[in-house]
N, C-alpha and C positions, 0 to 999 in steps of 0.2 A: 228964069226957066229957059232953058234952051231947044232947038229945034226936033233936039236925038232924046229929048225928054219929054214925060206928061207927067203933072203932080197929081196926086191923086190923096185923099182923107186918108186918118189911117183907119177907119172902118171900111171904107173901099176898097183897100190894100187886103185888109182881112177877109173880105168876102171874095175876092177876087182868087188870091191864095188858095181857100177853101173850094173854090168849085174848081178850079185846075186839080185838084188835091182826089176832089171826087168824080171828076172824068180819066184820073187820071189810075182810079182805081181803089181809094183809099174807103175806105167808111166815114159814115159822117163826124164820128166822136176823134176817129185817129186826123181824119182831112181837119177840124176846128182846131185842134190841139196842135200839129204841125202849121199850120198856118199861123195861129197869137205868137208861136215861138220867131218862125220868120220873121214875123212885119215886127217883135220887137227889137231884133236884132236888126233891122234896118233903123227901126226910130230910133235906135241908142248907135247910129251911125257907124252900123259894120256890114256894108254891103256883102261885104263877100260871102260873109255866113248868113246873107237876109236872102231876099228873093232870087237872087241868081245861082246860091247854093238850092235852092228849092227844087231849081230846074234838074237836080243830081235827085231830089225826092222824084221827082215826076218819072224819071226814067226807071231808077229802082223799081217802085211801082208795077210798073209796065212789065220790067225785065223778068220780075219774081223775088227780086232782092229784097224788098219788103212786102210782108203780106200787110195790104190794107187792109183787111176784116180781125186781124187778128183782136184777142182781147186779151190783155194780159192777165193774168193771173200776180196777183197781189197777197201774200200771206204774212204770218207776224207769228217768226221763230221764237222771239222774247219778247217782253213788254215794249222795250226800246227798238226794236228792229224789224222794218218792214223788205221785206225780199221780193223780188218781184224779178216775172218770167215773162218777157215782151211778147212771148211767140212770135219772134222774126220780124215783126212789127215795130213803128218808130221807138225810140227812144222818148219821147216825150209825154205820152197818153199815159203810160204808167206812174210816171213822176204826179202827173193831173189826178190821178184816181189816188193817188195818198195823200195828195198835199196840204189839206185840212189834219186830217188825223198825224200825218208826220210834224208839224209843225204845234198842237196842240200838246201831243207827245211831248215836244222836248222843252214844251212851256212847264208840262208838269213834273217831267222826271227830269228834266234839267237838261238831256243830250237825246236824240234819237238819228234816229241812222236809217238811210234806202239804200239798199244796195239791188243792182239789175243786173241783168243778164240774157242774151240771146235777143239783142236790138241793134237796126241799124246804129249808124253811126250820129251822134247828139247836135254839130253844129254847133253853135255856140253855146261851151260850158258855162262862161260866166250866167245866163242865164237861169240856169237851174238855182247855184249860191244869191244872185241877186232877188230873187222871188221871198226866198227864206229872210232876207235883211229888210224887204223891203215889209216883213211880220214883227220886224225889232228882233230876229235872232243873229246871229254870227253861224255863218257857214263855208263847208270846205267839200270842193266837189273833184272827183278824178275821173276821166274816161278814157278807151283804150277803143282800137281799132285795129284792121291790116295793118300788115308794117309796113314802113316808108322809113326808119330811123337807123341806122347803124347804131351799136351799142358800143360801149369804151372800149378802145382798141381793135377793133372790128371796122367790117368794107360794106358789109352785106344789110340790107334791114331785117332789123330783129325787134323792133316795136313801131307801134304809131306815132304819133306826133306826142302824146301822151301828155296833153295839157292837166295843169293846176289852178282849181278856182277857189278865191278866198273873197266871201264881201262880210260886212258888217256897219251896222248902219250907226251913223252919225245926227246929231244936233245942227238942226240950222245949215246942210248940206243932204245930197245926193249919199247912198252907202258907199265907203269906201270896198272899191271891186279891183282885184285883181286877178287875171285871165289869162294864163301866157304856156304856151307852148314848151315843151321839155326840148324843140328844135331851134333851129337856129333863122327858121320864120314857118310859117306856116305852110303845109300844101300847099294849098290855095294859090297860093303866091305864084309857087312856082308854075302850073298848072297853068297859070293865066300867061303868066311870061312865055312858057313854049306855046301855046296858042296865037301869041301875038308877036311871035319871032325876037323874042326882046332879049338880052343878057340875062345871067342874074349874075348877083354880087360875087367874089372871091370867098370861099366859106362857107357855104350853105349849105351845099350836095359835094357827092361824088357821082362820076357818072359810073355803068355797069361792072366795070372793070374796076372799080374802087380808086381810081385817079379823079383829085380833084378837076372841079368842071364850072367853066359858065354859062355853057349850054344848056339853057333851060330844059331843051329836049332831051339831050341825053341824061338829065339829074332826075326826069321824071321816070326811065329809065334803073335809073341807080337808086342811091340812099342819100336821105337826106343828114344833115349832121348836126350837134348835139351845139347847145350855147354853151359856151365857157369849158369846151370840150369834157374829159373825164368827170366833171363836177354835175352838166345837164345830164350827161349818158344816166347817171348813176342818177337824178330826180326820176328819168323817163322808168327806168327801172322799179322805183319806189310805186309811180304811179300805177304802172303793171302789176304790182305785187295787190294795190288797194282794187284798179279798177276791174282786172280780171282775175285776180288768186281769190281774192276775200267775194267775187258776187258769183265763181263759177262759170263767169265766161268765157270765151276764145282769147285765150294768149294770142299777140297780133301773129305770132309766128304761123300760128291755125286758122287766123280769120280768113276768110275770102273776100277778093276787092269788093269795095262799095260803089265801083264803077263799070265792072263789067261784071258776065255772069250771071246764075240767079240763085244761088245761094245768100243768104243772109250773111253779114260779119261776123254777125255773133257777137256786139261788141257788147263792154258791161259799162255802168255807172255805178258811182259809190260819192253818195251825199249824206256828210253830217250834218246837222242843226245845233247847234249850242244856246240855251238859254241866259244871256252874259248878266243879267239883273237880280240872278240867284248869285251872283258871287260881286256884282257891284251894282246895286241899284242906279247910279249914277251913271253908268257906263257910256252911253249914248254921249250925256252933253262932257265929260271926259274926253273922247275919243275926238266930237268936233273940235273940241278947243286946240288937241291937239295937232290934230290935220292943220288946223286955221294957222297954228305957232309956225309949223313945218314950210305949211303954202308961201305965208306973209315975212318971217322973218328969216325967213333960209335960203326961200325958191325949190323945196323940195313941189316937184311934180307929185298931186296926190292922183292916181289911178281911180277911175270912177268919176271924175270930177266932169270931165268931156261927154261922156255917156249921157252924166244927164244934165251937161248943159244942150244936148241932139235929143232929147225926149221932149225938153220946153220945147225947145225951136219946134219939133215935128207936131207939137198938139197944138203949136199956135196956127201953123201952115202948112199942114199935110208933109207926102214924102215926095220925091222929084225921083223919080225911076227913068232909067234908060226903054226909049221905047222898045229898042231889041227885047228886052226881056219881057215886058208888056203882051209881045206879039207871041214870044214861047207859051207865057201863061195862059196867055188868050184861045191860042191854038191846042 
């Protein structure tokens, strides 16, 4: 542990969370529920979307970007599908208030579906697909925000980062989870690069004027750009059609930042649940063997795998946070 750090449990981490959460204007049920999301998103070792993104909740909060008191409203159009209306409120209380009954669902009818709308922005998506794997289903989650993304062939942002979540859970491993951005890195990234005066890579942005840039300042600025160029543009699309066409919420083109202002984004989430043991009972210890084949005799990197090798470590030994952000939450 170093000098610029204090480790902390991670039930301390959660309580701490939580009362920042609640001075900082939330409600008790929205402050718990954004707070377990954070501190698991630090213990599965992704700061950026852990407690230091939180500091972007705490502001919202304040600014009017998100209503703390909201309560979402949760209904069920079909047997299989539960819809839900954040009221301007986090993304994650809603996901809490079906999660039993969404994942029961898709034990008994085989698939079931959330889809949301009219909520900040979610933070780490793998999270929502991991919860679900970690009940023994296979899941697939999409979410959308302001734009930040030029679309194929395009200068301009015309989507958000528009990440894709896939986990499914394995034998004798961690669920295989993948989480990845329809960008060619994530905000965040960059965000922090022009704060800290630092380059970014060749590829990532364009600055305002649609000339590429490694001006972290000016890419923040501009639009960020697609992986694998015409191939990501067109995922980030897909994910727009699932996270905001199919739940009713704000096309990023309509969203309002999640960083200034006090309007909400509006943004939507769309989670399926699969129940994989109605079509292979075996599926589970299948899937390990196969991950193990991949791992052992190939070197395929299996996604997931690092996640919760940082959830062991963090339950053996608390989290190690940067005081800086200690003193945010604190304050």
């Amino acid at each position: 542990m170093g000098s610029d750090t204090t480790r902390l449990s991670i039930d301390d981490a959660v309580a701490l969370a939580q009362q920042a959460c609640e001075r900082a204007g939330a409600g008790e049920a929205a402050a718990r529920s954004l707070a377990r999301a954070v501190v698991d998103a630090e213990v599965a070792g992704q700061p950026n979307v852990g407690l230091a993104h939180l500091i972007d909740h705490l502001d919202a909060l304040r600014a009017g970007r998100i209503a703390g008191h909201a309560v979402p409203a949760v209904t069920r159009p079909a047997p299989a599908f539960f819809h839900c209306d954040a009221g301007g409120g986090i993304a994650q209380l809603g996901f809490d208030m079906a999660f039993d009954e969404l994942a029961q669902t898709a034990r008994q009818l085989g698939i079931a579906l959330f889809a949301q709308h009219n909520a900040y922005t979610c933070g780490a998506l793998g999270w929502f697909a991991n919860r679900l794997a970690d009940e023994g289903l296979v899941a697939i989650a999409a979410t959308n925000g302001p734009a930040l993304l030029a679309g194929s062939g395009g200068t301009k942002p015309v989507y958000c980062t528009n990440p894709l979540a896939f986990a499914a859970p394995r034998a004798g491993g961690p669920p295989l989870l993948i989480d990845q951005a329809s960008s060619e890195t994530a905000f965040v990234n960059v965000r922090q690069a022009a704060k800290a005066g630092r380059a970014i890579p060749q590829g990532w942005a364009l600055d305002a004027d649609g000339n590429p840039t490694t001006d972290a300042k000016a890419a923040v600025k501009g639009a960020l750009l697609a992986f694998g160029g015409a191939r990501g543009a067109n995922i980030a699309l897909m994910v727009e059609v699932l996270a905001a066409g199919l739940t009713g919420a704000n096309w990023s083109l309509d969203a309002p930042s999640f960083v200034s202002g006090s309007q909400s984004p509006g943004s939507g989430l769309l989670v399926i649940a699969i129940e994989p043991r109605l079509l292979d009972p075996d599926f589970e210890n299948r899937l390990g063997a196969q991950l193990d084949r991949l791992d052992a005799a190939y070197g395929v990197h299996i996604p997931g795998a690092g996640k919760g090798a940082s959830r062991q470590a963090a339950q053996r030994a608390g989290l190690e946070i940067a005081n800086a952000i200690l003193a945010r939450l604190r304050g």
